[in-house]
N, C-alpha and C positions, 0 to 999 in steps of 0.2 A: 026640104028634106024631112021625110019622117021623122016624127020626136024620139028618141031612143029614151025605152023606160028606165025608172032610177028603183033601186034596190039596198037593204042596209050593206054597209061594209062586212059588217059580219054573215051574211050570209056569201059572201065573197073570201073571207081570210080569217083565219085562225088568227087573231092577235094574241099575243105572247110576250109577257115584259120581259125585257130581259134581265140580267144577276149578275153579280160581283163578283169579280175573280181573287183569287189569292193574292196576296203578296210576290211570293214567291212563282205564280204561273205565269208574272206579264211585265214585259221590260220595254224602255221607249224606242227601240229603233230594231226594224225586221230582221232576224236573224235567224241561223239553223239552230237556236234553241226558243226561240219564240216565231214562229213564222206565219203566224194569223193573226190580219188587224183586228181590234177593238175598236168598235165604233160605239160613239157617245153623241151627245148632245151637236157636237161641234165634230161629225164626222171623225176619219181615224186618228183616235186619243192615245194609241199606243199597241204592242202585240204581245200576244199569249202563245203560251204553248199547248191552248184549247183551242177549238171551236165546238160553235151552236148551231150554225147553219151552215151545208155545201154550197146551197143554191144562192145567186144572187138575190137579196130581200131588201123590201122596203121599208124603212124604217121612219116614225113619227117620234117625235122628241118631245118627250111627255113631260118634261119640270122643271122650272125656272123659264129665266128671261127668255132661253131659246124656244118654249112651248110650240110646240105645230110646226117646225122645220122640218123639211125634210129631205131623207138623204137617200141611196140606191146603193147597197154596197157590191162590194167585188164577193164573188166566189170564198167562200172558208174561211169565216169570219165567226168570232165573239161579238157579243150584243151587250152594253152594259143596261143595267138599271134607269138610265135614264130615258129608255128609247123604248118605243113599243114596237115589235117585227110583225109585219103583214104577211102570212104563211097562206100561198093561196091552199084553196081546199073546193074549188070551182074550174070548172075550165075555162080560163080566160089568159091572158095574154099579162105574164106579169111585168113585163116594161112599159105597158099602155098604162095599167093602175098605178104603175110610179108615178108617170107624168100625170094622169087626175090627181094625186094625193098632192104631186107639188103645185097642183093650178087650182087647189082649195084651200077654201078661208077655214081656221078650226076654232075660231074666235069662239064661236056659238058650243062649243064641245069644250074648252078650258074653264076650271076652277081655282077660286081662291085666288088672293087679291097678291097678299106677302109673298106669296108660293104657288104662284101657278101653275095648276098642273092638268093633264087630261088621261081619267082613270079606261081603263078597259072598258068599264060599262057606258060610259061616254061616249067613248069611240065608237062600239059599235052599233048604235044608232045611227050615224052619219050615212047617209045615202048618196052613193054615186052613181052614175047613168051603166046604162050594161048595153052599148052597142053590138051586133052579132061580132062573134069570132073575130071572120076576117077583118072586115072592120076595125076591130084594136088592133089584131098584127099590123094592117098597113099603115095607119095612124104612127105605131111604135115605130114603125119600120122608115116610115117621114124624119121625123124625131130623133130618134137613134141616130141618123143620119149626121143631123149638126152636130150632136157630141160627141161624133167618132173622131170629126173634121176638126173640134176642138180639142179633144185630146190627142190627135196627131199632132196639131200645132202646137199643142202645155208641150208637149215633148221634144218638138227642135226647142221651142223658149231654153227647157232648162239644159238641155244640151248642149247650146251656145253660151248661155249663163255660165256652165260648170267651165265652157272652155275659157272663158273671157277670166273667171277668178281662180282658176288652175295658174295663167299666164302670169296674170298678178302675182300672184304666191312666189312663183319663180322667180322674177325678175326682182321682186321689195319687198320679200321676207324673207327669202333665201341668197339674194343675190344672186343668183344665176344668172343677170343678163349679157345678152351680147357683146365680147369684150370683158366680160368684169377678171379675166385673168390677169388684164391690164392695169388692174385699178387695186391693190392692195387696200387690208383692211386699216382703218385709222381709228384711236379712239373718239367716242363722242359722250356726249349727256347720256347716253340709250344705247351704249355698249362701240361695240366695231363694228364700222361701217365703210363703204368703199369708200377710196381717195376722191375729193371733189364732191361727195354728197354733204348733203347738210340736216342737223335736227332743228327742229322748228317746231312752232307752235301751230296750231290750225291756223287761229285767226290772222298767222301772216301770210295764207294763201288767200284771204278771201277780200271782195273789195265790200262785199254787204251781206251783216248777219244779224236778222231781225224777226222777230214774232211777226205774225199777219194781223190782220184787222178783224175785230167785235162786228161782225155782218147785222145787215142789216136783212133779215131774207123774205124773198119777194119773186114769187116761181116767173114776175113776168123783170126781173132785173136785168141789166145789162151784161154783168159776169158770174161767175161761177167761183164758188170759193169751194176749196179743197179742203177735207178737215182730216181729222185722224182717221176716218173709216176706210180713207183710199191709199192709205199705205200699208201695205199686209204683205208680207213674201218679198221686200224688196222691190218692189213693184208697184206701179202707180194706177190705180183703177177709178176710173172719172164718174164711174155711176153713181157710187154714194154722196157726190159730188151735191150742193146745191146752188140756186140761184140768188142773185143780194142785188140791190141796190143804190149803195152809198158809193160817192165817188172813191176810186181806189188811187192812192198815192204812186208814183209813176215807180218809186224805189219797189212797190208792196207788191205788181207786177210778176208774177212767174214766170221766166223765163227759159227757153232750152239751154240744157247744162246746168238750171239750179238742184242743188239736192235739198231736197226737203228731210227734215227731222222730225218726229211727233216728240213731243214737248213735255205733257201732261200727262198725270193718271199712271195707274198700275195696266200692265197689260199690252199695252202699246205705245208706253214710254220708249222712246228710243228707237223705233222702227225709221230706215233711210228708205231712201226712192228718190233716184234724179230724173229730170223732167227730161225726158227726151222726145220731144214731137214742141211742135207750134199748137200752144192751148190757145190763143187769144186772149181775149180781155178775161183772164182768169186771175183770182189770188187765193190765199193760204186763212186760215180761220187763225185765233190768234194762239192756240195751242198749238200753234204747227211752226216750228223754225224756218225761214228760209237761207241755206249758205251757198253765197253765188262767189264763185272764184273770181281772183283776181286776173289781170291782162298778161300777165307771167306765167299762171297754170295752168296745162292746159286741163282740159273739161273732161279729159278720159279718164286721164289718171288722177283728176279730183276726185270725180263720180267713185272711181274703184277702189281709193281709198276711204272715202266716209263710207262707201256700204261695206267695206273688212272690218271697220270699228262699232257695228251696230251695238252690239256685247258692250262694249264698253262706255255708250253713250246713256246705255240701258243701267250701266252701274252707277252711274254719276246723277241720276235723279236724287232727289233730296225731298225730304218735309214728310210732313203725317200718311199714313193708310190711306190710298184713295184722294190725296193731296199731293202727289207725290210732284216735284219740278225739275225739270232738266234747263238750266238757265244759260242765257250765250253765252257768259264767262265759262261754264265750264264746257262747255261747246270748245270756244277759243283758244281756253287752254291745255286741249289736248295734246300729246305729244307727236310729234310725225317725222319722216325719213323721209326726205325731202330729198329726189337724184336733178341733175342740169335738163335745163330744158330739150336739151339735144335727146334725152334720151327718153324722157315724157312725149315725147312728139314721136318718137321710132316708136315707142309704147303705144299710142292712139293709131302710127298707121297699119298697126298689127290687128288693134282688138278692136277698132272700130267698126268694119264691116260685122264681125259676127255680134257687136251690140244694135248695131242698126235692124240686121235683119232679124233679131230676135222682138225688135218693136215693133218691127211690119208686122211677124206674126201676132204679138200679143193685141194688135190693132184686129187683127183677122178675127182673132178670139171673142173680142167684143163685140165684132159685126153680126158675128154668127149666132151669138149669146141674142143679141137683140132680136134677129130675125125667128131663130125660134122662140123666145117668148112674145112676138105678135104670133104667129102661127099656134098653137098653143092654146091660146083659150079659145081660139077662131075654129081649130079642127076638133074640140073637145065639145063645144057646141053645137056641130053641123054647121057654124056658117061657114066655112068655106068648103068647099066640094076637093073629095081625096085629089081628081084630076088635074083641078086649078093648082094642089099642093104639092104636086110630081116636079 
């Protein structure tokens, strides 16, 4: 294939940093008095009752640790200060130069060691290829592809999610469950609760609750250890995932139905995610909790009770700025509403299905995720031919 010529970005896009919004113009969650995201460093950071841009934009994350991320936002958006927006001002195809932007290195364009940052005049030296027209549309148009198919699927995920912790709510925080007219309320440690339940500590569900193991990493190891970067959203993501070496203790083991805690640090102390698929020879780093239910609990209503208390596992961290620890004891001695097994089990044959099928798809998601980024640097440099990419 022809080489397609390369050109600066700026002769391609007005870049434009973006600015601070008031106090008073931007609140955390969308509403009819804020109803346009704020994109930062770390994508949507909150909403305003301004925007900067109608159009979809491409935005490069100019400062700090995030330096050279990049993100595509939705329609009617504010821009803060830490991001630089790519305003095309050429005609070209601006979902094709998203995806250049995010399958480029900006190493060579960052300054400053303490505070890394990448100014305007940096940026727009950087040169990207300028294949014709059609070209980017069908390229974007490949592309676009996967991330419709992925966000079709983010979307049954959290659909099933909200249904699965709706149900929760109902049945073991409100008591609502089937029958409970039958079951009068009784005192307990943790107020009134139906006849026949019981309060309980965590750790009398669990049969093993232990930190993971000091890796030993080695990209050619036998297993994978999980650390704090694959828990985010409730959710367990194997990508940040690496490979180790060291024999792993049979207890240390991740298994389906464990729920994993992060342990450690500000920021993602206390973040849950229970294991649900067959990982194999995989374990836990040793910032990471493991709490695997005992032969009494079952695994649904384990799972759905430690992700309702992430808040609060998150409050029980202890020690310095940056130091911060979430230890098993206070793991264990959470408090919990503890119903008979008969009704834990009516619990799991309800929400099990739509927790199952929300892994199928979040499995879909990362299949898709992977195949468009081999495709990706492959259609961005001509090696692979648009046809072979249909």
């Amino acid at each position: 294939m022809e080489a397609w010529p390369t050109v600066p970005i700026g002769e391609l896009f007005k870049l434009k940093q973006g600015t601070y919004l008031k106090p008073n113009d931007m609140g955390e969650s969308q509403s009819e008095q804020f109803p346009f995201p704020v994109y930062g460093a770390n994508g949507v950071i909150g909403y305003s009752n301004r925007k900067m841009y109608g159009e979809r934009t491409t935005l490069v994350s100019c400062r700090g640790a995030n330096c050279g991320v990049v993100h595509y936002t939705v329609p009617n958006v504010w821009i803060s200060n830490n991001s630089i927006a790519c305003v095309p001002k050429a005609d070209i195809d601006p979902t094709f130069y998203y995806y250049v932007c995010k399958n480029t290195d900006f190493g060579d364009v960052i300054t400053g060691s303490a505070q890394p940052q990448i100014t305007i005049t940096n940026l727009s030296s950087k040169e990207f290829i300028q294949p014709p027209l059609p070209v980017q549309r069908r390229i974007a148009g490949i592309l676009s592809a996967y991330d419709e198919l992925m966000e079709n699927s983010q979307r049954r995920v959290r659909l099933l999610e909200a249904m699965a912790r709706a149900l929760y709510r109902e049945w073991f925080v409100h008591f609502r469950f089937p029958g409970h007219e039958k079951h009068p309320r009784v005192a307990s440690p943790l107020g009134d609760i139906p006849q026949g339940w019981e309060a309980k500590k965590l750790g009398e569900l669990v049969k093993y609750l232990n930190r993971g193991l000091s890796p030993s990493y080695d990209d050619n190891g036998d297993s994978k250890v999980i650390n704090q970067k694959c828990i985010r959203d409730q959710r367990l993501n194997l990508e940040p995932a690496r490979r180790q070496m060291k024999p792993v203790p049979t207890d240390k083991r991740v298994r389906f139905g464990d729920v994993l805690i992060n342990s450690t640090g500000v920021g993602t102390l206390g973040r849950v995610a229970q294991v649900y698929q067959d990982l194999g020879e995989c374990t836990v780093d040793s910032h990471v909790t493991i709490a695997r239910p005992n032969t009494e609990t079952d695994l649904e209503f384990f799972g759905c009770t430690l992700l309702s208390h992430q808040e609060t596992f998150d409050r029980l961290g202890v020690g310095a700025t940056g130091q911060t620890e979430l230890s098993r004891t206070s793991i264990a001695n959470v408090d919990l509403v503890v119903p008979p097994n008969r009704i834990q089990r009516r619990f799991a044959d309800v929400v099990r299905p739509m927790r199952a099928a929300a892994a199928t798809h979040a499995n879909q998601i990362q299949n898709l995720r992977r195949t468009r980024d081999l495709l990706l640097p492959r259609l961005l440099s001509g090696q692979l031919s648009l046809e072979h990419a249909a």
